[in-house]
Structures are given as structure tokens and as C-alpha cells.
PDB file of N, CA, C and O in Angstrom, chain B, residues numbered from 101:
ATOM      1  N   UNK B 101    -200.599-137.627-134.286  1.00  0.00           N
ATOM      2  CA  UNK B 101    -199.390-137.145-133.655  1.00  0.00           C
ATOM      3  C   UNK B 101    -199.512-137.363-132.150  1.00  0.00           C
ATOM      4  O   UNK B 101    -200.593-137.257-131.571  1.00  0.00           O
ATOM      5  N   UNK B 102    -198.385-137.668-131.545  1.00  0.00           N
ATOM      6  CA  UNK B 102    -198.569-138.062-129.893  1.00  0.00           C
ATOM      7  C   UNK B 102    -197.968-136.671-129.225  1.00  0.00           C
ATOM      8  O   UNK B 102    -197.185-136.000-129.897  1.00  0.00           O
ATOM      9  N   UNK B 103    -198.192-136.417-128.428  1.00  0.00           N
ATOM     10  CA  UNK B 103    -197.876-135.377-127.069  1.00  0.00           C
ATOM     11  C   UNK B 103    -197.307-135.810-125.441  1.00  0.00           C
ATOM     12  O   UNK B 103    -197.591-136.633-124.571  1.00  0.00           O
ATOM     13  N   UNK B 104    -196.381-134.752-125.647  1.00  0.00           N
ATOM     14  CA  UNK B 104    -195.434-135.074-124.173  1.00  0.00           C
ATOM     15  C   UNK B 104    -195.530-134.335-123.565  1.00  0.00           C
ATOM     16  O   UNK B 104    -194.730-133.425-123.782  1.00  0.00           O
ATOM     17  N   UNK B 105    -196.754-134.062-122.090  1.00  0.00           N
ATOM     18  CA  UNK B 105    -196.860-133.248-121.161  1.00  0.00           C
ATOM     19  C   UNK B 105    -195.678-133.094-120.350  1.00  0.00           C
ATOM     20  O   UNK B 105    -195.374-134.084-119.685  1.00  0.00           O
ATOM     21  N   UNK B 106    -195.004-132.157-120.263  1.00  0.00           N
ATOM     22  CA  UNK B 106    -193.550-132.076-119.027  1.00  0.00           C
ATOM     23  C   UNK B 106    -194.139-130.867-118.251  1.00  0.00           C
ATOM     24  O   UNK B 106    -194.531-129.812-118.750  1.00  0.00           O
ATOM     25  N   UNK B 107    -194.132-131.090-117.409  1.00  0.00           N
ATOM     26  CA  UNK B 107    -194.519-130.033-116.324  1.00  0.00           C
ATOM     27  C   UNK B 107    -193.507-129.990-114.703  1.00  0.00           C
ATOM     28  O   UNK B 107    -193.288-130.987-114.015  1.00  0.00           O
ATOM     29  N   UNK B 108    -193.027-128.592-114.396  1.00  0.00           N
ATOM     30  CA  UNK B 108    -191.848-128.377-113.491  1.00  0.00           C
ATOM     31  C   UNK B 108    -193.080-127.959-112.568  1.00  0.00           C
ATOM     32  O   UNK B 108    -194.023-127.187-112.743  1.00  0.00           O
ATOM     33  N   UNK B 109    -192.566-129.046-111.176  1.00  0.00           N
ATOM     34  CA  UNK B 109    -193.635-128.856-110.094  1.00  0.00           C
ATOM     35  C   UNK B 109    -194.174-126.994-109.745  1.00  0.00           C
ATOM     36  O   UNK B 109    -193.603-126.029-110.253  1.00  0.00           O
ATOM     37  N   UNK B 110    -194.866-126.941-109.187  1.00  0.00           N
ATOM     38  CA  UNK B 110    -195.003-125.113-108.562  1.00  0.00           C
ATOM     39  C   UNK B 110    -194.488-125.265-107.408  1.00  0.00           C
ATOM     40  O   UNK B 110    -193.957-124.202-107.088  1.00  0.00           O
ATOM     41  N   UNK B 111    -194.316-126.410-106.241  1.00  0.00           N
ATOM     42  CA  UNK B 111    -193.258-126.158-105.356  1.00  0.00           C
ATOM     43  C   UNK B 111    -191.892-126.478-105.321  1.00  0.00           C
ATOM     44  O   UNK B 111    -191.166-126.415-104.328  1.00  0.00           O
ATOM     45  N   UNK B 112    -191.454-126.964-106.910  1.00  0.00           N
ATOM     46  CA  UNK B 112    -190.074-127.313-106.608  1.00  0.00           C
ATOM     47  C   UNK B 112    -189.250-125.784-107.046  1.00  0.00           C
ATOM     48  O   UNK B 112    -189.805-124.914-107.717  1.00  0.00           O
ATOM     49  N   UNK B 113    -188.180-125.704-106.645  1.00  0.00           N
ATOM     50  CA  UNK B 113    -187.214-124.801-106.518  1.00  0.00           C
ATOM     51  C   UNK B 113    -186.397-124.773-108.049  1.00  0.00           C
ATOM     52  O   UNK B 113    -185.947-123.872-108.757  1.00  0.00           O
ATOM     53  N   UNK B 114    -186.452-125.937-108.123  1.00  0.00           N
ATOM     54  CA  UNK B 114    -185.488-126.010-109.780  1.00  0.00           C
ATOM     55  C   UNK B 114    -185.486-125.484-111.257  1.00  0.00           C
ATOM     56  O   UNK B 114    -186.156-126.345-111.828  1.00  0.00           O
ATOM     57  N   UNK B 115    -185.213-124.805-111.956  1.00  0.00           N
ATOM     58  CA  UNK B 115    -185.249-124.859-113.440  1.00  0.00           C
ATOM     59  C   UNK B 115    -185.021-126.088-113.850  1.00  0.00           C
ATOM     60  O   UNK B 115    -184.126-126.744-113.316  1.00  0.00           O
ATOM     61  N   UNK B 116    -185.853-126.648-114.948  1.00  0.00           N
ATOM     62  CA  UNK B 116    -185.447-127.801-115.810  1.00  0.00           C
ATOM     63  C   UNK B 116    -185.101-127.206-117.182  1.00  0.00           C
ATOM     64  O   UNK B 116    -185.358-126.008-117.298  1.00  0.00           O
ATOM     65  N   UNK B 117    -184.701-127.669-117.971  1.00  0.00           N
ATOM     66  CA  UNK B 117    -183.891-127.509-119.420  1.00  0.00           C
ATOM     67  C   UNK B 117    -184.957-128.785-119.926  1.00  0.00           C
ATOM     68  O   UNK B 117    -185.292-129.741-119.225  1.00  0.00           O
ATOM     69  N   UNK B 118    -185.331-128.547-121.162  1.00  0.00           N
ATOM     70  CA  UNK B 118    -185.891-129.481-121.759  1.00  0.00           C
ATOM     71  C   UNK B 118    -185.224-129.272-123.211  1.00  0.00           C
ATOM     72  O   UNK B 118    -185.472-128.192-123.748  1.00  0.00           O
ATOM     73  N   UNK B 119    -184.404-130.186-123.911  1.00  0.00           N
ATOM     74  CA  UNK B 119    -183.804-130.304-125.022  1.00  0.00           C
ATOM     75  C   UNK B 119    -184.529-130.727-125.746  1.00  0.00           C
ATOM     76  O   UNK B 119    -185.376-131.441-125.209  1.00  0.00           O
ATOM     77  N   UNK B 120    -184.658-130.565-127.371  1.00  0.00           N
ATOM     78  CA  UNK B 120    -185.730-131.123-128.479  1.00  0.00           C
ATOM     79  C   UNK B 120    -184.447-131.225-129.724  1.00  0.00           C
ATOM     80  O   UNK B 120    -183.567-130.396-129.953  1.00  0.00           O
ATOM     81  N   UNK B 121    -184.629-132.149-130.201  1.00  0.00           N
ATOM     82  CA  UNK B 121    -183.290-132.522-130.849  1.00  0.00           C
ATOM     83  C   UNK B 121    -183.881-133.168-132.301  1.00  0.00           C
ATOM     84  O   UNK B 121    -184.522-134.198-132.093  1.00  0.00           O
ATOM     85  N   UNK B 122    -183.798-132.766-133.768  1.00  0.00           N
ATOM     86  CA  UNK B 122    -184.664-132.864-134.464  1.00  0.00           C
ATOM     87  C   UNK B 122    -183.519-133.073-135.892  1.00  0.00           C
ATOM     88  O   UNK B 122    -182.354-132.835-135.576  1.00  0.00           O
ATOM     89  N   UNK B 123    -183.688-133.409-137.120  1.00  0.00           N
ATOM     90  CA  UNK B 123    -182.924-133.311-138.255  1.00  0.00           C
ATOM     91  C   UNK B 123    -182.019-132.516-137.778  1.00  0.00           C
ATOM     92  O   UNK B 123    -182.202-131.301-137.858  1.00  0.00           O
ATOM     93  N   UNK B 124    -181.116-132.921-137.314  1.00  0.00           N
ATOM     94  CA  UNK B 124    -179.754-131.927-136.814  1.00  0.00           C
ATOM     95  C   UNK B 124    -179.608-130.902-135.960  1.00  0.00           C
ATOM     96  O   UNK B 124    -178.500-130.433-135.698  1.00  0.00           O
ATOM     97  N   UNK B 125    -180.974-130.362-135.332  1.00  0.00           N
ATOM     98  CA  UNK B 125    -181.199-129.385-134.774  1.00  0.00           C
ATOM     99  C   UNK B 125    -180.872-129.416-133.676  1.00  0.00           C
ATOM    100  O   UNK B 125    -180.118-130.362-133.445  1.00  0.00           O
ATOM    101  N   UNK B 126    -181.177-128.561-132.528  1.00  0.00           N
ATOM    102  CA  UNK B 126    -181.130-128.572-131.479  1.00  0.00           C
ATOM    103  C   UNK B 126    -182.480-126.957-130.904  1.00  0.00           C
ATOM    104  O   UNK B 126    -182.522-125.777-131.252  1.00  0.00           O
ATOM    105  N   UNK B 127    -183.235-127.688-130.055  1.00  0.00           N
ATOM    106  CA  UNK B 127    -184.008-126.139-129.634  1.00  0.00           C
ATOM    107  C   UNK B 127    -183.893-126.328-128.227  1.00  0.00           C
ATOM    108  O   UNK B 127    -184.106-127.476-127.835  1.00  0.00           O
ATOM    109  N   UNK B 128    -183.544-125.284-127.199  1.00  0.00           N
ATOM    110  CA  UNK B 128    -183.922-125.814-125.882  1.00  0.00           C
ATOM    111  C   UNK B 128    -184.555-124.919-125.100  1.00  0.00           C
ATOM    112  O   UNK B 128    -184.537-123.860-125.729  1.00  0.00           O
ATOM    113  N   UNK B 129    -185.118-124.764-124.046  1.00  0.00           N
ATOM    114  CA  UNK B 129    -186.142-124.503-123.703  1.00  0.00           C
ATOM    115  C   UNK B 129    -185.944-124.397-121.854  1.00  0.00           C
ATOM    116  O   UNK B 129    -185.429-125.315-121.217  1.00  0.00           O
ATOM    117  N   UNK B 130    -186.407-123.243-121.275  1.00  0.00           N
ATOM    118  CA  UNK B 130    -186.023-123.837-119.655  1.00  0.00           C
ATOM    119  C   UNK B 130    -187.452-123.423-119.058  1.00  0.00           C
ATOM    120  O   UNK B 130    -187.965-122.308-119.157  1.00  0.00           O
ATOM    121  N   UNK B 131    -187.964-124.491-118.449  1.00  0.00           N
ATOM    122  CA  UNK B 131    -189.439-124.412-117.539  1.00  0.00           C
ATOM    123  C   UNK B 131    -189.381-124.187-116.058  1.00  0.00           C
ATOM    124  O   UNK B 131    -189.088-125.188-115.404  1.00  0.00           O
ATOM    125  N   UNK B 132    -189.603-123.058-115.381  1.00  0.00           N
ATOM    126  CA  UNK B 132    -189.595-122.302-114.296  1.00  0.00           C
ATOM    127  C   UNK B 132    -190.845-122.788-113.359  1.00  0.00           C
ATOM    128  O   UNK B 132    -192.002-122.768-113.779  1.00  0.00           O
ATOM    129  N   UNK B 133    -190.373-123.373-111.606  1.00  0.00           N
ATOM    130  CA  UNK B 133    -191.539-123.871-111.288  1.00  0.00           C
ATOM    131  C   UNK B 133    -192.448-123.600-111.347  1.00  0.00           C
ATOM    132  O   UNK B 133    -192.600-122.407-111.081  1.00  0.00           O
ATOM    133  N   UNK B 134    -193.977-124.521-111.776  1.00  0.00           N
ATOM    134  CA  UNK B 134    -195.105-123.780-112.092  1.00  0.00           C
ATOM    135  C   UNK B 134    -195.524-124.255-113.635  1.00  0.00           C
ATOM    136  O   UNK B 134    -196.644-124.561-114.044  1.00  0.00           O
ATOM    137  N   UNK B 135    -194.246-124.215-114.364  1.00  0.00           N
ATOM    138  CA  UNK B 135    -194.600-124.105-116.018  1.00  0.00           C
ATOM    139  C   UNK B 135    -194.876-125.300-116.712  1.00  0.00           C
ATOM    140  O   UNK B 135    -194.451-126.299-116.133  1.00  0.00           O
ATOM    141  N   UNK B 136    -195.563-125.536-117.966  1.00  0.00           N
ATOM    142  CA  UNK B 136    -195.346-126.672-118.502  1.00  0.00           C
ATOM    143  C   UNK B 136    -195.673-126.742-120.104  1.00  0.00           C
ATOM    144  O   UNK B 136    -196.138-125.985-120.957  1.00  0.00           O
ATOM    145  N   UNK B 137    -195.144-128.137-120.027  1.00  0.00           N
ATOM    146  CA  UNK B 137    -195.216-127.622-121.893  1.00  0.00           C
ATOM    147  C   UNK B 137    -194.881-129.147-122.470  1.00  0.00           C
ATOM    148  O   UNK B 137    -194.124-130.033-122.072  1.00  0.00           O
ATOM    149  N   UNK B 138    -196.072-129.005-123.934  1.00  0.00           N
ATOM    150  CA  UNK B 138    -196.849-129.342-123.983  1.00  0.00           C
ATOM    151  C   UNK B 138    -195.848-130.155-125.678  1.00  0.00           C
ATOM    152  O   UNK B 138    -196.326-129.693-126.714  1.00  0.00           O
ATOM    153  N   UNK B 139    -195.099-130.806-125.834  1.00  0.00           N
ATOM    154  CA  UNK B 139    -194.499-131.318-127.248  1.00  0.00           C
ATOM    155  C   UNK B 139    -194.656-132.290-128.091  1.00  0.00           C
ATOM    156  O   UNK B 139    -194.710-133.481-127.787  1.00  0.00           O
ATOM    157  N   UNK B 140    -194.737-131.824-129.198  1.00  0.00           N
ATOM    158  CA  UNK B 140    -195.435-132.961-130.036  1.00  0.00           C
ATOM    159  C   UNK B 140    -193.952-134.082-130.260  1.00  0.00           C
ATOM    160  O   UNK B 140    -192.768-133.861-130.002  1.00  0.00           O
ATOM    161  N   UNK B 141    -194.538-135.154-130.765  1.00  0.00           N
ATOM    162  CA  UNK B 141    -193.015-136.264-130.828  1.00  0.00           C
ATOM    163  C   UNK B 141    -193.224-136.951-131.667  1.00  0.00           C
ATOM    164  O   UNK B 141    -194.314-137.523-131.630  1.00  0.00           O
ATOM    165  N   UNK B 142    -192.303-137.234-132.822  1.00  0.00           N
ATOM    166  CA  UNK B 142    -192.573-138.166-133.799  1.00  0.00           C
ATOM    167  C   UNK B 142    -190.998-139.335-133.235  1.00  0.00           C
ATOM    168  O   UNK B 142    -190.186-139.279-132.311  1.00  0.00           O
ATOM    169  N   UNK B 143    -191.194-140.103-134.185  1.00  0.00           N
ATOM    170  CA  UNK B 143    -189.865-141.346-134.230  1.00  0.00           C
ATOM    171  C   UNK B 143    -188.824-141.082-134.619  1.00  0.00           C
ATOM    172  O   UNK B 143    -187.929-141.886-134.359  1.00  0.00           O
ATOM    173  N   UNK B 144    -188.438-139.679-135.515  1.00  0.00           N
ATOM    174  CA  UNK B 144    -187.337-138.685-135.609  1.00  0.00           C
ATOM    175  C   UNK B 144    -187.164-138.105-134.535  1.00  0.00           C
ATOM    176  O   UNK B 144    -185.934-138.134-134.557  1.00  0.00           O
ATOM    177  N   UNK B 145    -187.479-137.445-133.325  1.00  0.00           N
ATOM    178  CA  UNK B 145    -187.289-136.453-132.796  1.00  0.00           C
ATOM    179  C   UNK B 145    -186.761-136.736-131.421  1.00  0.00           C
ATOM    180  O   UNK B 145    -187.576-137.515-130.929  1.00  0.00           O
ATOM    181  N   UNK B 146    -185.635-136.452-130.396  1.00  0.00           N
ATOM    182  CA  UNK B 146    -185.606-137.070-129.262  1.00  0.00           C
ATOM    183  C   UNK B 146    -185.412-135.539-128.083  1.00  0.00           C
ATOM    184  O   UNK B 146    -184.938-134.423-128.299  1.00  0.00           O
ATOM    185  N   UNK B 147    -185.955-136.090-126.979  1.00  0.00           N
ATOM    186  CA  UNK B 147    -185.845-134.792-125.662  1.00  0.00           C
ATOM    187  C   UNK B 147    -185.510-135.594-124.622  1.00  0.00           C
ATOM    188  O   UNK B 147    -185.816-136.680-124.129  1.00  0.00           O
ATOM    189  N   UNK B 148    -184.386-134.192-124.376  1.00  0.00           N
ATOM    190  CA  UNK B 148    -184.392-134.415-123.289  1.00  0.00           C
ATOM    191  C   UNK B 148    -184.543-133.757-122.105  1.00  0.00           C
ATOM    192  O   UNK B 148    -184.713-132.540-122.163  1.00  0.00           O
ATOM    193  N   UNK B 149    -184.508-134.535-120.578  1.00  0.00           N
ATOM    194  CA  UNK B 149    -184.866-133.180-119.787  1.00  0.00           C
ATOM    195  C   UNK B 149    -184.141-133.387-118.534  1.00  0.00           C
ATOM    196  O   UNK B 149    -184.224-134.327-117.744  1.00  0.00           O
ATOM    197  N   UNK B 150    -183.356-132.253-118.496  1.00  0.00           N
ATOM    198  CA  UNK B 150    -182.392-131.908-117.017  1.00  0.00           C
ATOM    199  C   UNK B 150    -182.513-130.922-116.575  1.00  0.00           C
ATOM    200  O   UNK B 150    -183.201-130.071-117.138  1.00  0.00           O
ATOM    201  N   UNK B 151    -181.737-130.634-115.133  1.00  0.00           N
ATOM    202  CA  UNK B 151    -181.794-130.089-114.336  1.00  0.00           C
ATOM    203  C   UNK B 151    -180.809-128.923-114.696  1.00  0.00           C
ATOM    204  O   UNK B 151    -179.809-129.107-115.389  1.00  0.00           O
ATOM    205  N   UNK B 152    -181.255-127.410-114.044  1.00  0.00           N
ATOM    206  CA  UNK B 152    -180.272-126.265-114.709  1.00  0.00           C
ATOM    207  C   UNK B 152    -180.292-126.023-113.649  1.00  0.00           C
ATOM    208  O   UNK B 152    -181.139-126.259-112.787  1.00  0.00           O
ATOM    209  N   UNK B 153    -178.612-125.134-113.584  1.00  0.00           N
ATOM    210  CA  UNK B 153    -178.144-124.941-112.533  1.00  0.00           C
ATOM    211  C   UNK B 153    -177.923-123.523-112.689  1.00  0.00           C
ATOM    212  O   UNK B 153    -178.226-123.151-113.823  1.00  0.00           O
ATOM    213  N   UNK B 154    -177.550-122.716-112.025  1.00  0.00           N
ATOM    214  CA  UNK B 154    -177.639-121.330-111.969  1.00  0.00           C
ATOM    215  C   UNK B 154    -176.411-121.011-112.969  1.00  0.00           C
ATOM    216  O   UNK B 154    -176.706-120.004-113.614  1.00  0.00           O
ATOM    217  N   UNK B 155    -175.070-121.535-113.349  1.00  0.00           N
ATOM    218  CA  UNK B 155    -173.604-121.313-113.495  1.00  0.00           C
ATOM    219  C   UNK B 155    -174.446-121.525-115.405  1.00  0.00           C
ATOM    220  O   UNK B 155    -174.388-120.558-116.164  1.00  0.00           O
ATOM    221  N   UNK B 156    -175.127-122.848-115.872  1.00  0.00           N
ATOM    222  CA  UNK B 156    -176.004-122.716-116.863  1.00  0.00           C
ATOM    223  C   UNK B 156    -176.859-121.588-117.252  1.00  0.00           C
ATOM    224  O   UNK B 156    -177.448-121.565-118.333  1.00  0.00           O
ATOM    225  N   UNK B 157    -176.908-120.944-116.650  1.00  0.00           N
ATOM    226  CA  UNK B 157    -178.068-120.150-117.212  1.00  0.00           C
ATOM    227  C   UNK B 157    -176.991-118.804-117.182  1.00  0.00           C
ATOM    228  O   UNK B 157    -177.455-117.906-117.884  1.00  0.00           O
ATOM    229  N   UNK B 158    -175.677-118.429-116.553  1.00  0.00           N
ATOM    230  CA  UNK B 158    -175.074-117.224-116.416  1.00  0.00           C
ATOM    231  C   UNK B 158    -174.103-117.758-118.080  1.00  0.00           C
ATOM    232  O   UNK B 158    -173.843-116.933-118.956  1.00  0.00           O
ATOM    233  N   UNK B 159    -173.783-118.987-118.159  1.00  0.00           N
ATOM    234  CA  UNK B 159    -172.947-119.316-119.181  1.00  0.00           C
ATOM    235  C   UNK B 159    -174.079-118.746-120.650  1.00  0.00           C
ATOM    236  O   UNK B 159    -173.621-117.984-121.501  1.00  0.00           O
ATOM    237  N   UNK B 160    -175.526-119.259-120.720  1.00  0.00           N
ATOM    238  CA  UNK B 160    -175.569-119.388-121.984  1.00  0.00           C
ATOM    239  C   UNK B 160    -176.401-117.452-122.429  1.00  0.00           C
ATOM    240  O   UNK B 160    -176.668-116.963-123.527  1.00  0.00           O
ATOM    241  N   UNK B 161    -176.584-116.791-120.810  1.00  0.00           N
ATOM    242  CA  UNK B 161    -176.957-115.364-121.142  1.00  0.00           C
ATOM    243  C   UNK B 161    -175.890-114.507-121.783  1.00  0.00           C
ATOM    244  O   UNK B 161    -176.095-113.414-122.312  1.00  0.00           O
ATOM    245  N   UNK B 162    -174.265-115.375-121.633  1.00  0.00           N
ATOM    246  CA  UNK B 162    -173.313-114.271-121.391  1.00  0.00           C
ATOM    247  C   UNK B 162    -173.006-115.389-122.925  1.00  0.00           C
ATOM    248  O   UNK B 162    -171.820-115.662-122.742  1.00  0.00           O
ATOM    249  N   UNK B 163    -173.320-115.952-123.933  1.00  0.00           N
ATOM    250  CA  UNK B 163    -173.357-116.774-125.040  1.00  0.00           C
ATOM    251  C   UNK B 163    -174.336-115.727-125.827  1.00  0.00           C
ATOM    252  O   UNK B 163    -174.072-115.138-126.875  1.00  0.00           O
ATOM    253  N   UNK B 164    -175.230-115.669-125.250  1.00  0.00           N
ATOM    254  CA  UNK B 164    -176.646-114.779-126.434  1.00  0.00           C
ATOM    255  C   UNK B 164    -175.764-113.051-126.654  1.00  0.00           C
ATOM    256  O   UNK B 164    -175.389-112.423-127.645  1.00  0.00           O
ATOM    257  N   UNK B 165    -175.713-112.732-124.791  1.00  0.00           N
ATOM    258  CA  UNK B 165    -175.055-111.121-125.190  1.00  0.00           C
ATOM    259  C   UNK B 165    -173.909-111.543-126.544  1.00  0.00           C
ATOM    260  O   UNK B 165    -174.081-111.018-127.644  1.00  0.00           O
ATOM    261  N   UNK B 166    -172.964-112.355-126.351  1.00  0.00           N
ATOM    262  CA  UNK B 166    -171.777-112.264-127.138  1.00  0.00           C
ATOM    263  C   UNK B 166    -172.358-112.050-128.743  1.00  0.00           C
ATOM    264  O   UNK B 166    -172.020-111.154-129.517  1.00  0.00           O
ATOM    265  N   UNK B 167    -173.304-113.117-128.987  1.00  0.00           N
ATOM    266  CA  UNK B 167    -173.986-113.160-130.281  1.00  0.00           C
ATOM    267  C   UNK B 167    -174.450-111.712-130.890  1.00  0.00           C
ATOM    268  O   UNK B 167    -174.048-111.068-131.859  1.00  0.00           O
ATOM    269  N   UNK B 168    -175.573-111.448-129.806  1.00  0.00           N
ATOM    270  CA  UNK B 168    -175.732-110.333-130.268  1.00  0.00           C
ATOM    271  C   UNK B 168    -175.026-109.337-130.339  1.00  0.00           C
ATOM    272  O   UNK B 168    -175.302-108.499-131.198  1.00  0.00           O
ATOM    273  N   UNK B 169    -174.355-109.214-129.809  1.00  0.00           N
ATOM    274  CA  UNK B 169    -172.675-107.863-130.582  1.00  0.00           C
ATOM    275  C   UNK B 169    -172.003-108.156-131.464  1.00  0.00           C
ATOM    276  O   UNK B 169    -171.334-107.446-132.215  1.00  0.00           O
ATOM    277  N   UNK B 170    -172.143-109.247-131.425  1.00  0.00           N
ATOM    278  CA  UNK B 170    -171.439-109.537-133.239  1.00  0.00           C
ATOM    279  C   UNK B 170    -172.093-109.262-134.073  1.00  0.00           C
ATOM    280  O   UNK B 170    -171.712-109.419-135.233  1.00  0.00           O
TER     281      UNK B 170
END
């Protein structure tokens, strides 16, 4: 099995989003400067990785609250 080190600098300022996209799936993931992580990858599986913006991260907290009250 192969491995994809992604690592978000410790002096950059940014959140990254790292997407993992699998038999229909979707998992995503956000790495805070400093963090990193560590994914296995087969020839099924594709990632990706962008930049999060603050308006992202208020959209998908105020997505989870909604969930969870339902």
C-alpha cells in the first residue's frame, strides 16, 4: 500500500481541507497549521487538497448543528 504525507506548514496561517473521495464516498478532513496526516491511496481512491476559508468552516458547523437537531 502507498502513503501520502500532507502536512500544513506550523508557520502558515491557513486551514487546508483535505478531501478523500472513495466508492462513492466522500470523508473530509481540515489540518490546522502544524498538523499532518498521513493517507493511505490505492487506484480507486482520489484527494484532494484546498484551502479553507473562514465563511467554510461557519457554513459546514452551522450544517452539523442542523443535523444534529434533527
Amino acid at each position: 500500500m502507498n502513503m501520502v504525507l500532507i502536512e500544513n506548514a506550523a508557520g502558515s496561517s491557513q486551514v487546508i481541507t483535505i478531501i478523500e473521495e472513495f466508492a462513492g464516498h466522500s470523508v473530509s478532513r481540515d489540518l490546522n497549521p502544524g498538523d499532518h496526516a498521513e493517507i493511505p491511496v490505492t487506484q480507486f481512491k482520489s484527494i484532494t487538497v484546498r484551502e479553507t476559508y473562514p465563511d467554510d468552516w461557519l457554513s459546514r458547523g452551522l450544517s452539523r448543528n442542523r443535523a444534529a437537531a434533527a
